[in-house]
Backbone as CSV, one residue per row, in Angstrom:
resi,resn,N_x,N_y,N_z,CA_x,CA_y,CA_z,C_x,C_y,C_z
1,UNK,104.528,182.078,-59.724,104.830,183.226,-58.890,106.282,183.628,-59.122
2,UNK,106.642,184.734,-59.325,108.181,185.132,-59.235,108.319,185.471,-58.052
3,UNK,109.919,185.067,-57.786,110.841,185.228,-56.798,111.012,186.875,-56.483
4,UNK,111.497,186.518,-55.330,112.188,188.316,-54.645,113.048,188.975,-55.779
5,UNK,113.791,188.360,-56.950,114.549,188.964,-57.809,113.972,189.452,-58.871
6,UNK,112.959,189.331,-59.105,112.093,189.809,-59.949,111.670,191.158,-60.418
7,UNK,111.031,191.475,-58.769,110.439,192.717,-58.626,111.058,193.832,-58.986
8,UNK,109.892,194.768,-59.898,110.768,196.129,-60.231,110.475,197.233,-59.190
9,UNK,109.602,196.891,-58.184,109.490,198.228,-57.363,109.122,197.075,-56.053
10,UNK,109.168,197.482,-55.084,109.794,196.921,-53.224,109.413,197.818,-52.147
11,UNK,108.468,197.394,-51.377,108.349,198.533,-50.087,108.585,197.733,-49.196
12,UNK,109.424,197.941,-48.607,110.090,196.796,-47.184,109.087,197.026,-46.223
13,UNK,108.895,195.797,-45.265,107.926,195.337,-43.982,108.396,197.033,-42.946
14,UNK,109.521,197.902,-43.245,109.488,199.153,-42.359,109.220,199.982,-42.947
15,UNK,109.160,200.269,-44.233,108.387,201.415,-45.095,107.355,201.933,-45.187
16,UNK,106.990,203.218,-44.859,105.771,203.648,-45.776,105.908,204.826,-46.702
17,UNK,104.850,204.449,-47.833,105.146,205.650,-49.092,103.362,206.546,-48.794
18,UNK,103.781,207.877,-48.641,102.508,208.400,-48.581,101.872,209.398,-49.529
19,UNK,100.866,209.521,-49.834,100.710,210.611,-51.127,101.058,210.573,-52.237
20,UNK,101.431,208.978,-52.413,102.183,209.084,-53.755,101.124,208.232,-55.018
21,UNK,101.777,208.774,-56.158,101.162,208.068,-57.499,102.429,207.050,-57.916
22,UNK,102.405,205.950,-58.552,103.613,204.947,-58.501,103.012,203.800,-59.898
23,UNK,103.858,204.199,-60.836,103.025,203.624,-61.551,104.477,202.437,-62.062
24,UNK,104.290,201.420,-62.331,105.229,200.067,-62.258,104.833,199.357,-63.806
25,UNK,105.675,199.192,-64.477,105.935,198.560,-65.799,106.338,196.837,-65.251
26,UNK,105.982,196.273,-64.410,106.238,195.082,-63.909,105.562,194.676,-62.619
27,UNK,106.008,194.077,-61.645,106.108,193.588,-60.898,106.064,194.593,-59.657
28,UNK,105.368,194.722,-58.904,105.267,195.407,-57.510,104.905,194.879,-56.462
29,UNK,105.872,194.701,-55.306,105.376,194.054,-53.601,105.702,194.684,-52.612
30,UNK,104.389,194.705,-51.900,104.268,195.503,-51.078,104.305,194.806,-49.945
31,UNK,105.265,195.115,-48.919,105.187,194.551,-47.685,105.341,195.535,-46.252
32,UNK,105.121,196.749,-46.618,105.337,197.708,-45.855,103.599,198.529,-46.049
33,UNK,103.745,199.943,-46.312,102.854,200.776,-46.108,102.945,201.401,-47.974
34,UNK,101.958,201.865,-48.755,101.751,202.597,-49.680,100.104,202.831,-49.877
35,UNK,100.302,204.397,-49.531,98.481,205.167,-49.347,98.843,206.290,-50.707
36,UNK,98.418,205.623,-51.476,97.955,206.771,-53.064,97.764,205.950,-53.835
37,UNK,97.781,206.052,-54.788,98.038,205.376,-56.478,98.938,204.638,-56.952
38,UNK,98.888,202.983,-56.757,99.843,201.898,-57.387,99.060,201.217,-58.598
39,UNK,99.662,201.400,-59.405,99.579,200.818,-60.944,100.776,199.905,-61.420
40,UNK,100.514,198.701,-61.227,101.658,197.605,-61.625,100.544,196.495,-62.984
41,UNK,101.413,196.358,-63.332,101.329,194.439,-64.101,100.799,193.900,-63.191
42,UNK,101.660,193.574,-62.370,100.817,192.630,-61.198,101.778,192.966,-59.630
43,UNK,100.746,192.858,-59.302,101.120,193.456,-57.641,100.786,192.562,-56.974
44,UNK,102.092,192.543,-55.811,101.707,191.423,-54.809,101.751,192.165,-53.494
45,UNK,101.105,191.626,-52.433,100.817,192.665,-51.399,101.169,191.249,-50.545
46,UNK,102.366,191.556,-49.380,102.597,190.321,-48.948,101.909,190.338,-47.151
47,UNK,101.842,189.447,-46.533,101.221,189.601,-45.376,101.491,190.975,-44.528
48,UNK,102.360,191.496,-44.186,102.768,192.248,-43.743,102.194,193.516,-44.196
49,UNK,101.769,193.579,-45.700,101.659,194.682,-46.655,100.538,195.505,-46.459
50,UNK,100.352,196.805,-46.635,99.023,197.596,-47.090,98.863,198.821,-47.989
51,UNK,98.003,198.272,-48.435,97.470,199.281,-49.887,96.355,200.185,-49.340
52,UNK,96.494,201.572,-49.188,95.230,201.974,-49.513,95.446,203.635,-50.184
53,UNK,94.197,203.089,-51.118,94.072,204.008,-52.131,93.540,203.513,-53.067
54,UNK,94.281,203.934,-54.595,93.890,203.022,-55.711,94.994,202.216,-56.173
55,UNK,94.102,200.949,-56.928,95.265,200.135,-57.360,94.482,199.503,-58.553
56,UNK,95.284,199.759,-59.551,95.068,199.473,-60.978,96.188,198.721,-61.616
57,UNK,95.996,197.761,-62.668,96.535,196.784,-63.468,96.551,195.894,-64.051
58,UNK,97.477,194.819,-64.316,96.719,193.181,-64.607,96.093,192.589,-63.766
59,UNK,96.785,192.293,-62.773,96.778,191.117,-61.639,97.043,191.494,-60.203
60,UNK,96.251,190.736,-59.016,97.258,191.467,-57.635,97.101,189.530,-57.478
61,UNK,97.854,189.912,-56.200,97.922,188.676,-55.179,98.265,188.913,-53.669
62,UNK,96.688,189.094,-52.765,96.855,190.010,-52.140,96.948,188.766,-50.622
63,UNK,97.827,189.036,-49.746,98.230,188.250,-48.525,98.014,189.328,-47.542
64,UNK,97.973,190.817,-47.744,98.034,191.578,-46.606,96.860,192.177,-46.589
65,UNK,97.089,193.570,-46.431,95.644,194.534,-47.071,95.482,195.281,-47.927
66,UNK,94.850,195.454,-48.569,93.957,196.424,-49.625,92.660,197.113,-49.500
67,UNK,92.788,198.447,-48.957,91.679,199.303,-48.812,91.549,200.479,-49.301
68,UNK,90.473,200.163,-50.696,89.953,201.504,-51.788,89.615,200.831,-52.581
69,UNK,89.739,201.654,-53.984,89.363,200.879,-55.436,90.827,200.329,-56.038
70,UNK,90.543,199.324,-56.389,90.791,197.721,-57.223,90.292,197.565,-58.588
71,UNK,91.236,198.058,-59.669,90.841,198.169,-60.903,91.413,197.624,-61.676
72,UNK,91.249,195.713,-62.091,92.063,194.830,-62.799,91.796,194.554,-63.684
73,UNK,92.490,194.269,-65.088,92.091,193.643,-65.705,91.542,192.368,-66.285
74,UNK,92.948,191.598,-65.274,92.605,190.214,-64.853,92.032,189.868,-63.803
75,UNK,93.118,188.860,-63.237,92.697,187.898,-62.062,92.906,188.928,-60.584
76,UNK,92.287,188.708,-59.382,92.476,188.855,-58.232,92.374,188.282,-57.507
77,UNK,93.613,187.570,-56.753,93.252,186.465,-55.581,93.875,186.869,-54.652
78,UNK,92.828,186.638,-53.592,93.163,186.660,-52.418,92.950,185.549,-51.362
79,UNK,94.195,185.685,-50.835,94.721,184.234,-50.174,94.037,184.634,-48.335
80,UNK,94.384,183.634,-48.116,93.991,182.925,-46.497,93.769,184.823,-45.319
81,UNK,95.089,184.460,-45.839,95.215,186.143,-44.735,95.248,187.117,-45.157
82,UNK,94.653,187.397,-46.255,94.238,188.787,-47.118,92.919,189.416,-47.047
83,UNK,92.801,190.608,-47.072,91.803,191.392,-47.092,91.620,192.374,-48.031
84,UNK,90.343,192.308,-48.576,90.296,193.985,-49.404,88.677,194.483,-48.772
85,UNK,89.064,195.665,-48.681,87.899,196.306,-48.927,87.928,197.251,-49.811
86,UNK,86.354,198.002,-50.126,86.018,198.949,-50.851,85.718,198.348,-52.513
87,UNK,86.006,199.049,-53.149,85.601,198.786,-54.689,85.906,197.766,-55.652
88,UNK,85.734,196.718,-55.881,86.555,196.018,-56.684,85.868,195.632,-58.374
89,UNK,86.805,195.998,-59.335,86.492,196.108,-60.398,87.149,194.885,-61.580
């Protein structure tokens, strides 16, 4: 797992991004609010976090929520206190 220094894109536990398309050449965590289109390498969605919309890439690692379509190439895990709904691919 990489550290907090890692990440190339950050939505803080008071943020939300709305309507947006966001597409990430790395590392993306979400611990706030983002409703549109996230495309990372690998995305981490931390307890606090929620996704909804689409989310496309390598990898997630989801602790918060995720609600829409889920379009990975790889792995998707979701831990203890995570949720997804809707599509997963």
């Amino acid at each position: 797992m990489a550290d907090a220094n890692e990440h190339q894109f950050y939505v803080g536990p008071e943020t939300v991004v709305e309507n947006a398309t966001v597409k990430v050449m790395g590392i993306a965590k979400v611990d706030g609010e983002v409703h549109g289109a996230l495309q990372a390498t690998h995305l981490i969605v931390g307890e606090t976090g929620r996704v909804t919309g689409t989310v496309a890439g390598e990898t997630a690692d989801v602790m918060g929520t995720v609600e829409g379509t889920v379009d990975l190439s790889g792995q998707l895990a979701v831990r203890s206190t995570g949720l997804v709904e809707g599509r997963v691919s």
